[in-house]
C-alpha positions as CSV (number, residue, x, y, z in Angstrom):
1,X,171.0,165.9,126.4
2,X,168.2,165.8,129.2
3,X,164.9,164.6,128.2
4,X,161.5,165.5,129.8
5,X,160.4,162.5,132.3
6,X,157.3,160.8,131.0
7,X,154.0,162.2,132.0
8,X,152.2,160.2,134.8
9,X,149.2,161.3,133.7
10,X,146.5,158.3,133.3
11,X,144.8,158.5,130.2
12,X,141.8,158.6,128.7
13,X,141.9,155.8,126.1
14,X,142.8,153.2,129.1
15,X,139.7,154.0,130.9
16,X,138.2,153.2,128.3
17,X,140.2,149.6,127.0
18,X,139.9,148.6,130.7
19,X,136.3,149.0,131.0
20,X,135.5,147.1,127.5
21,X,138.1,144.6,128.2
22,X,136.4,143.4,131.1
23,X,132.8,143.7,130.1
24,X,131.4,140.1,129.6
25,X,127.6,139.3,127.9
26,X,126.4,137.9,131.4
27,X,127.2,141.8,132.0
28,X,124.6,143.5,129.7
29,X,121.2,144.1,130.8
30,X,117.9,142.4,128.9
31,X,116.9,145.9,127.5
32,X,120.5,146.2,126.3
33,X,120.2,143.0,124.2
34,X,116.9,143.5,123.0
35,X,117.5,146.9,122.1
36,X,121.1,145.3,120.6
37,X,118.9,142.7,118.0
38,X,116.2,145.5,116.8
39,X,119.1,147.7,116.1
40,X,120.4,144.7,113.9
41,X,117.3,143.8,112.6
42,X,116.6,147.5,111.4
43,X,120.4,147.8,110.1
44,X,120.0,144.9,107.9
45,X,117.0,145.6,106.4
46,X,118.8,149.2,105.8
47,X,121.5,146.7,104.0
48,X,119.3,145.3,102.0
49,X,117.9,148.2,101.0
50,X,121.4,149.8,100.3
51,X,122.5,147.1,98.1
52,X,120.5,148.8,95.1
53,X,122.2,152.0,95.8
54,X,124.7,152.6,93.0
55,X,127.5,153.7,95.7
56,X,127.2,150.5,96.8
57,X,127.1,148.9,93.6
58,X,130.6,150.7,92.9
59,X,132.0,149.7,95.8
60,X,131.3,145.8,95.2
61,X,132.7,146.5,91.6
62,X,135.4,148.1,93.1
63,X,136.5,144.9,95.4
64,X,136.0,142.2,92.9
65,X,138.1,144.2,90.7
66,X,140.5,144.6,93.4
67,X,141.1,141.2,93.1
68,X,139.1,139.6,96.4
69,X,136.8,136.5,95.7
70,X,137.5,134.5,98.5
71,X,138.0,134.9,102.3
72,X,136.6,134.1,105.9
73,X,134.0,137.0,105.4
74,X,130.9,137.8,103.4
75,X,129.3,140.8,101.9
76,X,125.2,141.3,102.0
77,X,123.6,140.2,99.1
78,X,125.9,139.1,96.7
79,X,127.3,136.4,98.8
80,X,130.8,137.9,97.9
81,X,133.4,137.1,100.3
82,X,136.7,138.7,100.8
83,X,139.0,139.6,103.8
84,X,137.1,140.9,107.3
85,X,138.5,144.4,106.8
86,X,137.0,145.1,103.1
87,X,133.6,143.3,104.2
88,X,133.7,145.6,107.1
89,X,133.6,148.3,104.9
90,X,131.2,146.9,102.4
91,X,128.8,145.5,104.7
92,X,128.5,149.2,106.4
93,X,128.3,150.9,103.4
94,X,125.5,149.1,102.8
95,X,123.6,149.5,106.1
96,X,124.3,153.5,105.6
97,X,123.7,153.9,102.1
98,X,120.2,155.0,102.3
99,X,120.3,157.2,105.0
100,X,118.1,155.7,106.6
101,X,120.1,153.8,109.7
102,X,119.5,154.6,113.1
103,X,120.1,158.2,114.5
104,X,121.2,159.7,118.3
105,X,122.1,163.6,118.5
106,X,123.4,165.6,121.1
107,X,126.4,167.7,120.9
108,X,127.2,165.6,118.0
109,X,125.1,163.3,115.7
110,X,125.7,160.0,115.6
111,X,124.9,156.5,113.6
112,X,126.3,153.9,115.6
113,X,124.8,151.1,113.2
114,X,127.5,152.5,110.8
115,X,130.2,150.8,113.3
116,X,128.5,147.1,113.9
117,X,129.7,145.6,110.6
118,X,133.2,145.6,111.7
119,X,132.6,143.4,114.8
120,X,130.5,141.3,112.0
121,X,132.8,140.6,110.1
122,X,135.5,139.8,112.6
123,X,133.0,137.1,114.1
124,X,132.1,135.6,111.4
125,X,135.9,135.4,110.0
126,X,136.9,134.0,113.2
127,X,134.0,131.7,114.2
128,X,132.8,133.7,117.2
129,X,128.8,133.2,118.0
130,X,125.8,136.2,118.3
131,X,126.9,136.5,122.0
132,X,130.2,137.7,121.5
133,X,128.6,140.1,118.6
134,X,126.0,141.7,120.8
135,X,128.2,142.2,123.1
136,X,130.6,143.9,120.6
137,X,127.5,146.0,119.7
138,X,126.8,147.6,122.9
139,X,129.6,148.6,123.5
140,X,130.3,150.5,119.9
141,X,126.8,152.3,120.7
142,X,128.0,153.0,124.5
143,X,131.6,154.7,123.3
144,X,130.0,156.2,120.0
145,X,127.3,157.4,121.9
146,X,129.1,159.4,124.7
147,X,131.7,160.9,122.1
148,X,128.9,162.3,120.2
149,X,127.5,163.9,123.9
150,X,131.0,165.2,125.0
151,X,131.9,168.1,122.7
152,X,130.8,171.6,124.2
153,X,129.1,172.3,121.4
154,X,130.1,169.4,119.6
155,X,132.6,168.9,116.4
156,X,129.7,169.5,114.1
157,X,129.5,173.0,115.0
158,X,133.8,173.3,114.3
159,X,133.1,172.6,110.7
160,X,134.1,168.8,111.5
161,X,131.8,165.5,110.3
162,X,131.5,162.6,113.3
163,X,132.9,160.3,111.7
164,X,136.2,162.0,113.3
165,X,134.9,160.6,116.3
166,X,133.4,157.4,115.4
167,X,137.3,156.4,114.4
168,X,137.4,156.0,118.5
169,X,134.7,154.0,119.1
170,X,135.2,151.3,116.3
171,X,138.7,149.7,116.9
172,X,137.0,149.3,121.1
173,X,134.0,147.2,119.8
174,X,136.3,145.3,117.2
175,X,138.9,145.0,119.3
176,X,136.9,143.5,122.2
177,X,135.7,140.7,119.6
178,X,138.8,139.3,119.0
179,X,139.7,139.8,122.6
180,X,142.3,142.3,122.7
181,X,144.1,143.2,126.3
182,X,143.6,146.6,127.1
183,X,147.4,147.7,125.6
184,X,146.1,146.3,122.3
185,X,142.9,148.4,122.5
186,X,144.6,151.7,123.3
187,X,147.0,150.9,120.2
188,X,144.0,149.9,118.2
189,X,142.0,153.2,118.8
190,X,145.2,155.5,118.1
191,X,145.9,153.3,114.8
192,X,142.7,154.1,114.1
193,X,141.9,157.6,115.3
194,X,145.6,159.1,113.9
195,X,143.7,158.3,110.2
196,X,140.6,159.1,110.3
197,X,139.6,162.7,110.8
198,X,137.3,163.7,108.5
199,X,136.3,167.7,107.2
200,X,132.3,168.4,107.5
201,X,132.7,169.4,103.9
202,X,131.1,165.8,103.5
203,X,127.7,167.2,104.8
204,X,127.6,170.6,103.3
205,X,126.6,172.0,100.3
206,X,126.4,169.7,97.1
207,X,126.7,166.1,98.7
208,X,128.4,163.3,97.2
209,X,129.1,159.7,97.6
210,X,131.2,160.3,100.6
211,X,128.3,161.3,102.6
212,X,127.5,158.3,103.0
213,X,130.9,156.6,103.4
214,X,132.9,158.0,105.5
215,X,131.5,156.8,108.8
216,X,131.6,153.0,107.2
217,X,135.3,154.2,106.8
218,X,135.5,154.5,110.2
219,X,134.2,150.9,110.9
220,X,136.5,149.3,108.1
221,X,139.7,151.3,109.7
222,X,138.2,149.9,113.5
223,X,138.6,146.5,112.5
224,X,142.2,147.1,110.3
225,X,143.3,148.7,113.8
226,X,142.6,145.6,115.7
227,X,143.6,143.4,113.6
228,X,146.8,145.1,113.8
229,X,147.2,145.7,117.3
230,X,146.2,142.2,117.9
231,X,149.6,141.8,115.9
232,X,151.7,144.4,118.2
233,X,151.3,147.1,115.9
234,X,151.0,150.4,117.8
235,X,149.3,154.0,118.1
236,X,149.3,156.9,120.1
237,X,147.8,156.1,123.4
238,X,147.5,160.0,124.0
239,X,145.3,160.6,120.8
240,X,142.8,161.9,122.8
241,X,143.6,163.7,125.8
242,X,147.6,164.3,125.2
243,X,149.8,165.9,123.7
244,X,148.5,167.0,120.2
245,X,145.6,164.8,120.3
246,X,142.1,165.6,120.1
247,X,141.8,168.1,123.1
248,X,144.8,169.9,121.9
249,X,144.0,169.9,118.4
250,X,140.8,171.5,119.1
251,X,141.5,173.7,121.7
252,X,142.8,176.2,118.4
253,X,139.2,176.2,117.3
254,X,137.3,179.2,118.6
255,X,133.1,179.0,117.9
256,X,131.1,182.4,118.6
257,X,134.2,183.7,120.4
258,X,134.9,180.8,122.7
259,X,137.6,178.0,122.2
260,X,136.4,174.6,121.9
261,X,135.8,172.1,124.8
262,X,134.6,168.6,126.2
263,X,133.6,167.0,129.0
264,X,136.2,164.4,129.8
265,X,134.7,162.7,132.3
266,X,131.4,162.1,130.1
267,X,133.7,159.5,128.2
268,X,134.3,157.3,130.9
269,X,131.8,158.6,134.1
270,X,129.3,155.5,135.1
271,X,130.4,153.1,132.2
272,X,127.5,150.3,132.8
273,X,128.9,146.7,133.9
274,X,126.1,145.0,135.4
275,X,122.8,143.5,134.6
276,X,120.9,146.5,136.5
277,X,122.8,149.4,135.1
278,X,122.0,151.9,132.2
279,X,123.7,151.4,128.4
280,X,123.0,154.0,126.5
281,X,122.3,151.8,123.4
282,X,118.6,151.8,124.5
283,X,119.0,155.9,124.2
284,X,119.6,155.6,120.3
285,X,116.2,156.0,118.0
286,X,115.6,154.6,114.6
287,X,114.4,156.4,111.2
288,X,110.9,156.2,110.1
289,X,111.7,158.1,107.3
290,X,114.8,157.9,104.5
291,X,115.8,161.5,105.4
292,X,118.7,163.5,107.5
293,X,117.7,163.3,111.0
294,X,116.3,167.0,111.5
295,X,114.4,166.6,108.7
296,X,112.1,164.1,110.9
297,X,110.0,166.3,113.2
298,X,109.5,168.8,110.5
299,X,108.1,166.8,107.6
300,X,106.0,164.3,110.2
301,X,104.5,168.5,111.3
302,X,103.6,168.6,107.6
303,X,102.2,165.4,106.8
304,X,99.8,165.8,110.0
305,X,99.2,169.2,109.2
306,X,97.9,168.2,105.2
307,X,96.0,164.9,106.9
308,X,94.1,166.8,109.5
309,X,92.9,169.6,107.4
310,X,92.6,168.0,103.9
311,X,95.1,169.9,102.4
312,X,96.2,169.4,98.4
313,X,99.3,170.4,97.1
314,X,97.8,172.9,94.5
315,X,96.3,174.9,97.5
316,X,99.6,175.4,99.2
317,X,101.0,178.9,98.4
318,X,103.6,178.7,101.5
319,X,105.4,176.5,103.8
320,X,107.2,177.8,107.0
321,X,109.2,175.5,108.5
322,X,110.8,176.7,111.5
323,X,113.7,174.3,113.3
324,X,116.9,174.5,115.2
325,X,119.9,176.7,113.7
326,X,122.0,173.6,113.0
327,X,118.9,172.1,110.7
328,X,118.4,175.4,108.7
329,X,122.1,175.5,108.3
330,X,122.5,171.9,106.8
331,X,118.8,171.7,105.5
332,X,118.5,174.9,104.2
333,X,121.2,176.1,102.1
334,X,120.9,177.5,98.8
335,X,122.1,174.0,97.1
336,X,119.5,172.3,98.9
337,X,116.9,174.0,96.9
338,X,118.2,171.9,93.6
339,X,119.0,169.0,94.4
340,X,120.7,167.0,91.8
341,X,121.1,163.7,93.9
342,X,119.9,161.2,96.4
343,X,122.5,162.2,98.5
344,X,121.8,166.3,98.6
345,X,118.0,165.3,98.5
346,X,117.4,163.3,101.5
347,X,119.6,166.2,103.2
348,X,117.3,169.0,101.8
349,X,114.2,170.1,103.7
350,X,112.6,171.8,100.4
351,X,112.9,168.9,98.5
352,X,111.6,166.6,101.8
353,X,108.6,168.5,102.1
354,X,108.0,169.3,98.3
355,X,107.7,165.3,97.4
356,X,105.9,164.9,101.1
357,X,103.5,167.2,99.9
358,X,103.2,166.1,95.9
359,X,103.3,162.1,96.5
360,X,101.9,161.6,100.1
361,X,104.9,159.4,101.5
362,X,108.9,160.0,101.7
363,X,109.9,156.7,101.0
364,X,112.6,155.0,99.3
365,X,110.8,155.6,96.3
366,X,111.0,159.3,96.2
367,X,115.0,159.6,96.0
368,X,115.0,157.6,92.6
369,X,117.1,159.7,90.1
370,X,114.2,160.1,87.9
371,X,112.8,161.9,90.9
372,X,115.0,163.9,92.3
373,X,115.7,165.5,89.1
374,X,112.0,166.0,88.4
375,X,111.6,169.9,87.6
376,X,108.0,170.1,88.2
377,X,108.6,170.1,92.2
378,X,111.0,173.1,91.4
379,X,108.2,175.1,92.3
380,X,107.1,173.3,95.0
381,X,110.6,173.6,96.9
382,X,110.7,177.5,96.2
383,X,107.4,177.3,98.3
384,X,109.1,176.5,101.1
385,X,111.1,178.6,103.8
386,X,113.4,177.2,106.3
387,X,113.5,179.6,109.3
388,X,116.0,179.4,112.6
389,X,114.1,179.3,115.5
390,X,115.8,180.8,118.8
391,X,113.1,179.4,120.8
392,X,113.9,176.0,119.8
393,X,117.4,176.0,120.3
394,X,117.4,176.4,124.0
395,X,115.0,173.0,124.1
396,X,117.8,171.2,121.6
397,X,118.5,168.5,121.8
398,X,116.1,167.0,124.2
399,X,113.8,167.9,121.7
400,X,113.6,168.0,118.1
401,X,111.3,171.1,117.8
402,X,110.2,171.9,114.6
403,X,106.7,174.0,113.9
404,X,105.8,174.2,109.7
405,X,103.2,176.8,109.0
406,X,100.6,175.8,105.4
407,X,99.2,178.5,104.0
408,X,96.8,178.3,101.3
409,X,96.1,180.4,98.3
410,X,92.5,181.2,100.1
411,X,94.9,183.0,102.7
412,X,94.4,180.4,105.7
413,X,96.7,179.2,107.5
414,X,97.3,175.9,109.8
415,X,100.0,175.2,111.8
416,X,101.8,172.1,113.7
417,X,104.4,171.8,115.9
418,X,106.4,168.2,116.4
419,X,108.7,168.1,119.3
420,X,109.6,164.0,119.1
421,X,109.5,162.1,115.6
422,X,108.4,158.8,115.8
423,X,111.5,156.3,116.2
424,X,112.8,158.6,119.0
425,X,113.1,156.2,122.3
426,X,110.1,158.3,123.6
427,X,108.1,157.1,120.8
428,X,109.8,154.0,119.4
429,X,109.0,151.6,116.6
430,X,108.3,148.3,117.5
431,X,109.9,144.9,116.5
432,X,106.5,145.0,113.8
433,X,106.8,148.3,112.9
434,X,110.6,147.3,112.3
435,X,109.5,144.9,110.3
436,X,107.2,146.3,107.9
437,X,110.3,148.3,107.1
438,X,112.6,145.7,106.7
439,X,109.8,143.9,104.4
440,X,109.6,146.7,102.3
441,X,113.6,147.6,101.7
442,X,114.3,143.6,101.3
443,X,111.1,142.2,100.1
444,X,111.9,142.4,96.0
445,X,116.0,141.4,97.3
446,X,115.7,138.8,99.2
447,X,111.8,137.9,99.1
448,X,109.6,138.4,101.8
449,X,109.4,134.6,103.2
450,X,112.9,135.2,103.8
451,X,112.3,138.4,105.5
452,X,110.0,136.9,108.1
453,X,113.4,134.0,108.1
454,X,115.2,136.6,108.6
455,X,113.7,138.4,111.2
456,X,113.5,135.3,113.1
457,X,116.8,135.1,112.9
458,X,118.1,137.9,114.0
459,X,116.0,138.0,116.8
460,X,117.4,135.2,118.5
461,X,121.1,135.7,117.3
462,X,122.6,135.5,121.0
463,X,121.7,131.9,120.3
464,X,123.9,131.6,117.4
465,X,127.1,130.0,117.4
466,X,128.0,130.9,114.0
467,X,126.6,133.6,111.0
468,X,126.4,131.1,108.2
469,X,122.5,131.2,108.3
470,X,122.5,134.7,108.4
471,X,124.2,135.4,105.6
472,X,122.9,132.8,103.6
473,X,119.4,134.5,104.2
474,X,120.9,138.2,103.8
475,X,122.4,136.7,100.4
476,X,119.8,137.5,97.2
477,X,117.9,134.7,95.4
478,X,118.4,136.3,92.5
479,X,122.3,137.5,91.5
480,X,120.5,140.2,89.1
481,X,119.5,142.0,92.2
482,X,123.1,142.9,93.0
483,X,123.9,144.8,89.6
484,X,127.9,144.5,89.4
């Protein structure tokens, strides 16, 4: 029986290996570390923060029922340690379980902090130093980055969440941390890419717990995958560009008549190797506020808009909040307008502004249960109208247009328009801006002596040869603070 001759086609995923492979810390440029340690500084005060969540609360339950309780890795907080894989999982969990990690959209959104806790883990199991785990971190921002870029429109807009392509970008940084050839990391990424696409019915409608878990999946499955190929376990190499792999698989997906499409070349075109070129990691923004990322511009409009004029919520008889298609489609739906969760509420614009509006601030505070569930800003969200803006789409997503239009019961009206939310890379926080953050998701976890610790440590970890002083400050002073 004749069988087809191999294809000589050179594929995508060893582009990729190869480049990662070879990249070295002496490679990465000083604005790529910096930006590297404020990304881990603002990911582990979103940890600390997450700890309290009760997903992440399950979770821990989860593992120690599971049977872990010792291991070469350690979990935030409670100190628990287990297997690298499980506090992959756990560790990221926590950095993602507020919602309130770090945030770059283009085609795609993305959350590349979800990723780093699998490189983590793997250097702390196997006594690698902070060198080898900033370089692990660039490069998870660099891959995650450009898949979320290369989709024409992007996988969001298939009905598909990103954390289908984040399982491609986590087994390259993990894998590159326990120094993988490139064979190993083209197994490691189809290992890891063959089991983890995930439906967008995670972000729409009524949200649950998987929200906010599924992209940590991704990172626990990128560190599994390496572990394995490390071991000679194998994966498609053509899980992206051959047959049946990504391309293929969405090339059956039509959106407003046309079939789906990427930019190959975006993947792997310019892929940065020296001190003096461009990593994309400095191109990722951070959240000044607990909330979906197109929920930024708008409710930073409103909160100027009710400073500037002296506005009070009983005045308000209307709130127009024009944005991009995509934001009134996830922001706006009907279920948004009741939430009955942290997880539907920080994805709901009515409920965003609402709370803005009534309490002053959209902090932590204002997703408590007790909150969200509170009827009397019912009629507060039924106040406000999400509108589709066709104007703003065409400036998406350079900018993050949004325009919200107050008017009062007296019949005036005053409007503001936000094209860049602070935490965008035009408009970044600073390392004290970071930290006020961090003080106020970890001060009452960890204290806030140890925050300023903390901070200090974390932003010289390139100097570190091992994590045990990291975790021993991430690690509460109090086990109460870790109810399971």
């Amino acid at each position: 029986m004749a069988h087809a001759a191999p294809s000589s086609k050179r594929l995508i995923s060893y582009d990729i290996a190869e480049w990662a492979a070879k990249l070295r810390y002496e490679d990465l440029s000083p604005a790529a570390i910096q930006s590297a340690k404020l990304f881990w500084f603002d990911s582990i005060g979103c940890a600390l923060g997450g700890s309290q969540q009760e997903d992440a609360q399950i979770l821990l339950k989860h593992h120690r029922e599971m049977g872990s309780g010792s291991g070469a890795a350690t979990a935030f907080v409670s100190g628990f340690k287990t297997n690298p894989v499980d506090a992959a999982f756990l560790n990221g969990h926590m950095i993602r379980a507020m919602d309130y990690n770090d945030i770059y959209w283009k085609s795609d959104p993305c959350h590349p902090s979800d990723l780093i806790a699998g490189p983590l883990a793997l250097c702390e199991a196997y006594g690698l130093g902070g060198r080898e785990l900033i370089l692990a971190t660039v490069i998870a921002y660099e891959i995650e980055m450009r898949l979320c870029e290369f989709g024409l429109p992007g996988v969001r807009e298939y009905g598909w969440h990103h954390a289908t392509l984040s399982a491609f970008a986590a087994p390259i940084a993990c894998g590159r941390v326990l120094d993988l050839t490139p064979a190993q990391l083209v197994a490691a990424m189809g290992i890891s890419a063959s089991r983890t696409f995930t439906p967008g019915a995670v972000t729409a409608g009524k949200l649950t717990n998987m929200k906010n878990t599924v992209d940590p999946w991704a990172g626990r499955m990128g560190a599994e995958s390496a572990l394995l190929a490390r071991h000679g376990f194998s994966g498609p190499e053509h899980i992206i560009d051959g047959k049946e792999g990504l391309f293929a698989v969405f090339a059956h997906v039509q959106y407003k008549g046309k079939p789906a499409a990427f930019d190959a070349g975006l993947l792997t075109r310019d892929l940065p190797h020296c001190p003096k070129c461009h990593y994309r990691i400095i191109d990722c923004g951070m959240k000044s506020f607990p909330i979906e990322a197109l929920s930024h511009a708008p409710l930073t409009a409103m909160m100027k808009t009710i400073k500037d004029n002296g506005i009070k919520a009983a005045e308000v008889a209307e709130i127009k909040v024009e944005v991009i298609a995509r934001a009134a489609d996830i922001l706006g739906d009907p279920h948004k307008y009741r939430p009955d969760s942290k997880e539907t509420a920080d994805h709901s614009l009515p409920y965003c502004m609402a709370v803005g509006l009534v309490d002053g601030m959209v902090t932590p505070l204002q997703f408590k249960e007790e909150r969200v569930l509170d009827k009397s800003l019912i009629p507060i969200m039924d106040k406000v109208k999400v509108v589709a803006n066709e104007e703003f789409e065409a400036l998406f997503p350079k900018f993050q247009p949004s325009r919200v239009t107050i008017t009062t019961t007296a019949g005036k009206s005053f409007a503001t328009r936000v094209d860049v939310p602070k935490g965008d890379p035009r408009d970044p926080m600073t390392e004290d801006e970071i930290s006020v953050k961090f003080n106020a998701l970890g001060g009452e976890i960890v204290g806030v002596d140890q925050c300023d610790r903390l901070r200090a440590c974390i932003m010289s970890i390139e100097k570190a040869r091992d994590f045990s002083e990291l975790f021993a400050l991430t690690t509460a002073r109090h086990r109460t603070a870790v109810h399971a």
